[in-house]
Structures are given as C-alpha cells and as structure tokens.
C-alpha positions in Angstrom: 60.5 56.1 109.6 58.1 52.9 110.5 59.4 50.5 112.7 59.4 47.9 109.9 61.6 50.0 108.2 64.0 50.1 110.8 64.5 46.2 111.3 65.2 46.5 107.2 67.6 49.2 107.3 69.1 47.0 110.8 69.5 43.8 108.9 70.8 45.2 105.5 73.7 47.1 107.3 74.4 43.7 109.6 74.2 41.4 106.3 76.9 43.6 105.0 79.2 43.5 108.2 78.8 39.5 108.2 80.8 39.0 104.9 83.7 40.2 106.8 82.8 39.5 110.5 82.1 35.6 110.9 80.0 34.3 112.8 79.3 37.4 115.5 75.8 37.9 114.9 74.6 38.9 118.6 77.7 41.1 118.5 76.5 42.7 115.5 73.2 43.4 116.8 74.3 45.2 119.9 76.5 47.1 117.9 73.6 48.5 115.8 71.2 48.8 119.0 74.5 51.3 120.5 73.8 53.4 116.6 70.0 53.9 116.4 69.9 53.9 119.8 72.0 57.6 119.8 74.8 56.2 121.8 78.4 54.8 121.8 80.0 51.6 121.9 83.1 50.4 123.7 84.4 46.9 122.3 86.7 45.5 125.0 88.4 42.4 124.0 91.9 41.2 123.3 94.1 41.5 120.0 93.3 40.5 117.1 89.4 39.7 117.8 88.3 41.9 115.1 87.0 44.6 116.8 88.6 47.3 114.1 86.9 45.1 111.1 83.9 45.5 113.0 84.2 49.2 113.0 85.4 49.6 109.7 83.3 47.3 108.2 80.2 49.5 110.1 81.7 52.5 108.2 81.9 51.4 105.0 78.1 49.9 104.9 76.9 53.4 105.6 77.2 56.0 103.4 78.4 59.0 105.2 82.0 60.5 107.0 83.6 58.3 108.4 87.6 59.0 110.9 89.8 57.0 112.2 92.5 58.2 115.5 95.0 55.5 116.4 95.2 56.3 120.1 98.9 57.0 120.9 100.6 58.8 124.2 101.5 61.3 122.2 98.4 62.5 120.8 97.2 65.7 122.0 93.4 66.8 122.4 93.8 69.3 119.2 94.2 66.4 117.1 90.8 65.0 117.9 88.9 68.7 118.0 90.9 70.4 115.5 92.8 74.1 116.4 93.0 77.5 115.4 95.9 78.4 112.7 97.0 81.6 111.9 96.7 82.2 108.2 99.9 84.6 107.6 97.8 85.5 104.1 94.4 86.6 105.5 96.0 88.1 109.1 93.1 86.0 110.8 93.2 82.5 112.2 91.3 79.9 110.3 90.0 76.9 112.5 91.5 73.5 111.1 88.7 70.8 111.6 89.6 67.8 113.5 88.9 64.1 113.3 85.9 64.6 115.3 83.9 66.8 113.2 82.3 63.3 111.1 79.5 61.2 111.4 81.3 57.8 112.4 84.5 58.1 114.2 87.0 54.8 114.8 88.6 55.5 118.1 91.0 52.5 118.5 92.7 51.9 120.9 91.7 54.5 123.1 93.3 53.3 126.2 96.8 54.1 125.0 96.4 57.8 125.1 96.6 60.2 128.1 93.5 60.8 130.2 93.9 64.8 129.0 93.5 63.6 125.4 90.5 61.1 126.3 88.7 63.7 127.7 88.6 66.0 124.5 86.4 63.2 123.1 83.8 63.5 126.6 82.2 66.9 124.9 81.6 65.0 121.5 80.4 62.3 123.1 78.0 63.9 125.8 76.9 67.0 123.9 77.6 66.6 120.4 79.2 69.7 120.0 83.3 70.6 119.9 84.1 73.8 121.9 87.6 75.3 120.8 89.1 78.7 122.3 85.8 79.4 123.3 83.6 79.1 120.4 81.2 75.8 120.2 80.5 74.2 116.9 77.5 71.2 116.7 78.5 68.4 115.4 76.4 66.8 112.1 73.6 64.1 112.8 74.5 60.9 113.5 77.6 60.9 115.1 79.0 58.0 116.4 81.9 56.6 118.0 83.0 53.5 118.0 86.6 52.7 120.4 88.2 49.6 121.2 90.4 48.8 123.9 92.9 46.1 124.8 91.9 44.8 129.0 94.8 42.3 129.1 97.8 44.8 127.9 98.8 47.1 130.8 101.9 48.3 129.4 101.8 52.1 128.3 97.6 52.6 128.3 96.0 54.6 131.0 92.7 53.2 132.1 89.4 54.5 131.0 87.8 56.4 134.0 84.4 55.5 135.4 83.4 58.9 134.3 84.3 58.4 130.8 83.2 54.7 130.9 79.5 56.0 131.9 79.5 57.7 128.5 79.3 54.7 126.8 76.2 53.0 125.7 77.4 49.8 125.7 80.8 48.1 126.2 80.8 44.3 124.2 83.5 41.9 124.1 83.6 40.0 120.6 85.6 36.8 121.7 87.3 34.1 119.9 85.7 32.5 117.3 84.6 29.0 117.3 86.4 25.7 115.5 83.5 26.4 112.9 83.9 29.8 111.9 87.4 29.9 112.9 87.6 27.4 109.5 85.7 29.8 107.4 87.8 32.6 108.5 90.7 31.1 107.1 89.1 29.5 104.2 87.9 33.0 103.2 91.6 34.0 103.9 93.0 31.4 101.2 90.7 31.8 98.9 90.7 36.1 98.8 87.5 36.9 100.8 89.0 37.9 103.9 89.2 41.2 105.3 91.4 43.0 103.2 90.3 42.1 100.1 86.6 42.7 100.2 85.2 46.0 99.6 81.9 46.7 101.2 79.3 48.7 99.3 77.3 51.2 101.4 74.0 49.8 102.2 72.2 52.5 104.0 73.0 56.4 104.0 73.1 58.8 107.3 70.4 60.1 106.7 68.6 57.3 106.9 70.6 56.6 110.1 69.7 59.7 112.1 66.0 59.3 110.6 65.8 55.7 112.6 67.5 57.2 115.5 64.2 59.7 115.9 62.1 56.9 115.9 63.4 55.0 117.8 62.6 57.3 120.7 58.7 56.5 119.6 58.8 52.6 120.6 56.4 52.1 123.2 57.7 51.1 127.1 55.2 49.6 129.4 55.4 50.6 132.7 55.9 47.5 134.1 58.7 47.3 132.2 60.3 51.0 133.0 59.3 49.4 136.9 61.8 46.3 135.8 65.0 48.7 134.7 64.4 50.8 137.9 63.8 48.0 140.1 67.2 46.2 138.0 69.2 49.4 139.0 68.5 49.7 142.4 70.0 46.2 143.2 73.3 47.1 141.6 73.1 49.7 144.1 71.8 48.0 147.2 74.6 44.5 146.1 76.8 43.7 149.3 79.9 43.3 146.7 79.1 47.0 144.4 80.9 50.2 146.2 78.7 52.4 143.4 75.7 50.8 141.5 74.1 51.9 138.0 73.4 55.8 137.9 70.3 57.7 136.7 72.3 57.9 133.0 72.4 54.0 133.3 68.5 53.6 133.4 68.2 55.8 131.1 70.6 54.3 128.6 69.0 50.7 129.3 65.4 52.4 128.4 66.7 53.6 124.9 68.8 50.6 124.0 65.4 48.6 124.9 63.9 50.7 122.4 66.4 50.4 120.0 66.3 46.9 120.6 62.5 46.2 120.0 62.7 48.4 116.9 65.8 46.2 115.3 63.3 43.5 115.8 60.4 44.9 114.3 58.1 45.6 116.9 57.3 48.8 118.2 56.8 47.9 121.7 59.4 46.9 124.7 59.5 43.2 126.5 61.0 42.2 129.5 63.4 39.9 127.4 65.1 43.1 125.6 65.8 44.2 129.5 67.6 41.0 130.2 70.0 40.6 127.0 70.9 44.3 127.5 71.9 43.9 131.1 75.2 42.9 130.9 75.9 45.2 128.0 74.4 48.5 129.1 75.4 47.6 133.1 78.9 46.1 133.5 80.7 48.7 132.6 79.2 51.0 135.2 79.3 49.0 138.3 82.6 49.9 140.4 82.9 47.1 142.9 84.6 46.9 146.3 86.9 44.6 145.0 88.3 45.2 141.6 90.5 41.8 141.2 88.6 39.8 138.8 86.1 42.7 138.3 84.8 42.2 135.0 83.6 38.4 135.3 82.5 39.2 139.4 80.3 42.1 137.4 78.6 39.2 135.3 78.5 37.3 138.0 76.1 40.2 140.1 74.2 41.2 137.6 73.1 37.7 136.4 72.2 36.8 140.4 70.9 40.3 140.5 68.6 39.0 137.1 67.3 36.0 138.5 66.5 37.6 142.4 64.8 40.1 140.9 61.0 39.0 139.1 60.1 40.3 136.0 56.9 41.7 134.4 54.6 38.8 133.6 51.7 38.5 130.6 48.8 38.9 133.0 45.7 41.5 132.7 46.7 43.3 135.2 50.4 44.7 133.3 48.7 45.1 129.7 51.7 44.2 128.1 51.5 43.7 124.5 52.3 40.0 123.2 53.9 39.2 119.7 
C-alpha cells in the first residue's frame, strides 16, 4: 500500500469516529498511529470521557471481528483465551474459542480484574498467539486491543503492572470536553445523533488494515532522528527524579509510532516533530519514578524538561533530512 493511501484509509476511518466522538481529533489520531503502527492502546481517563465510544466507534468503522470483555474480579483467564471442553458425543475435547481469538478486542475496564486474568491477555498482546494446555494457536492479522481504565477509582481494581504497562504502545487520556463541543454533544443528544443512535458504516476492511500496517514499517527514519529517540531515552534514564527510565521496547515503540505517524500524514519520511508529539504518549507510561505521589503529571513534567534540554535534529547539509 502507498503511503498516500495510508493517510486516505487514516482520515476515512477518523471522519467516521468524529460523528460520534466530538471534538477529539488529536485523540483520534494517536489512536490510529497505536493501529497501523502494530501496537496497543491504553486510554486512561475518568468516567464517562468516552473512551468505550471511542473503541466501539473504531470497531464498527472497520470491517472485521470485533470483542468486547467487561473486566470484572471474577473473570478468569479462560474467558479471554477460550478452554478445552469435553464433548461427551465425540469422546474428545473440542477447544471453545475465546474473546481473544478477533481482530479488534475492547478490553474495558481492565483494571478491575485480577492481575492472574490480566496476564492471559500479555501472550496476545506480545506474541499474537494464544497458548492453551499446551498447544499455541496464532492469532489473525490485525489484532488489536484497545482497554480503558479508570486512574481516580481505587476501590476493587488492581493496578496495571509496569510489565504489562510496557506492552502498550501508547496510553492517551481523552479529557473533558470543552464549553464548545460540550454544546454539540448535547445538541446531538436532543436532537438523536448521539452515541446510541448512530450506526456507523464500515469505512475500511482488515485487510486493508494489516496491508497499512506492512508499510508502515517502510517509512524512511533519518539517522539523526533514530540519534534523537535514543538520545530522548537515555535522559529518562539518567533524570535525578526516574528510579527506571524508557527500555529498549520503549525506543523501539517510539521508532514505529514515528513511522506510523509520518505515514498518517502522508509522507513517507520521519521529522523530529513526530518525536516530540509522541513523547508523552509512547513514554509516560513507562517511566517508574522515585516518587509515585503525583506520578502521572511529575511524568509530563520530566519528559517535557527532558524535551526542551535535549536539542533536536536541525535542517542543515550536514543531517540530510528531507523537508516537506
């Protein structure tokens, strides 16, 4: 697939999203970088934010499977993988599919299970494959997971682990609206466009999806710019205030979601200014600091001194990077 065709497929799929998600449109695009990029996405925000519209909205604008798992305590890890039956008839067992085995998978609320059943998902995630009483099945191309979480709610949920949290491409927070959209979502309420009463068309099918995803990996990186996300890394790591800084899975996450990135914009090449507005994104969730009160907005903090401390690749002769 060309790159042009890429930042067509990218804006069809977030023009379909936006007639139920107002007014979100960096939100959006992160989301899709976290898709063709190969990854997953962690949205992180409070109640009632829109983060399961935004999922199922994603879903329904691409034509392929599509599960949902409402994260409970009492869900076990065979109702995410699927288990063995024994079929009385046949004398054999006969493997029951789970949730998993799909293309786009809606883990909400993931927080609210135990750290046992979280895990079941690591596998999928990581290797994109299931592995149940020993025998492995792959899972189909894309596959993509999509959770949400609640930060503020402590009551009954059982934090993420950094281990788990490294798995994800990006973690985003959606936020409150503004007075502006904040009118049009209830307007669009009142009037019966809102959320429950539009049905989204697909837009784009998975094949098309997993086709973007492989050339994605063909968007060009300077290596000034590979110099930048290393150089980026290694002051999380060397930061007074960080007990552990971005990992080697980190950089290389930043690298594809630059890539990702560029191609939503339609260009085949990677700028220092795709590094920056992935930072936060890509990074926050994988810096464990010495002090966790406040963690989250000390994170942005860092990582926005750590972006202006450290100098990025300039337009000169002597770094050959490509211009728009």
């Amino acid at each position: 697939m060309e790159i042009k065709n890429i930042a067509s497929l990218a804006q069809s799929i977030k023009s379909n999203i936006a007639q139920l998600v107002i007014g979100k449109d960096n939100q959006l695009e992160l989301v899709l970088v976290g898709l063709l990029a190969g990854g997953h996405v962690l949205l992180d925000d409070v109640p009632g934010t829109g983060k399961t519209v935004l999922a199922k909205s994603l879903a329904r604008s691409i034509d392929c499977k599509f599960a949902r798992i409402q994260f409970t305590a009492d869900l076990l890890p065979s109702d995410i993988t699927g288990l063995n039956v024994f079929n009385q008839k046949e004398g054999e067992f006969v493997f029951q599919a789970g949730p998993a085995f799909t293309n786009i998978l809606l883990a909400d609320e993931i927080n609210r299970t135990t750290p046992r059943t979280q895990s079941a998902l690591l596998e999928c995630m990581e290797e994109r494959q299931i592995t149940v009483d020993g025998e492995t099945q792959k899972l189909d191309k894309p596959f993509f997971v999509i959770a949400t979480e609640n930060p503020v709610e402590t009551a009954g949920t059982f934090a993420l682990p950094e281990a788990q949290l490294d798995r994800f491409l990006l973690r985003l927070s959606l936020g409150y609206p503004d007075h502006g959209e904040s009118v049009t979502v209830l307007k669009n309420y009142l009037t019966g466009k809102g959320s429950n009463d539009i049905e989204l068309q697909p837009v784009a099918t998975g094949d098309q999806v997993a086709q973007a995803q492989e050339a994605v990996a063909q968007v060009r990186i300077d290596d000034v710019v590979v110099d930048y996300i290393v150089r980026l890394a290694e002051a999380t790591r060397e930061h007074e205030d960080v007990s552990l800084g971005v990992s080697t899975r980190g950089m290389l996450s930043m690298t594809r979601c630059c890539q990702a990135l560029a191609a939503i914009n339609g260009r085949d090449y990677v700028l220092p200014d795709d590094v920056k507005k992935l930072v936060g994104p890509v990074f926050s969730h994988r810096l464990i600091l010495k002090t966790r009160y406040g963690s989250d907005q000390k994170g942005a903090e860092i990582l926005e001194r750590i972006l202006n401390s450290v100098p990025a690749p300039t337009e000169d002769p002597g770094t050959k990077l490509p211009t728009e």
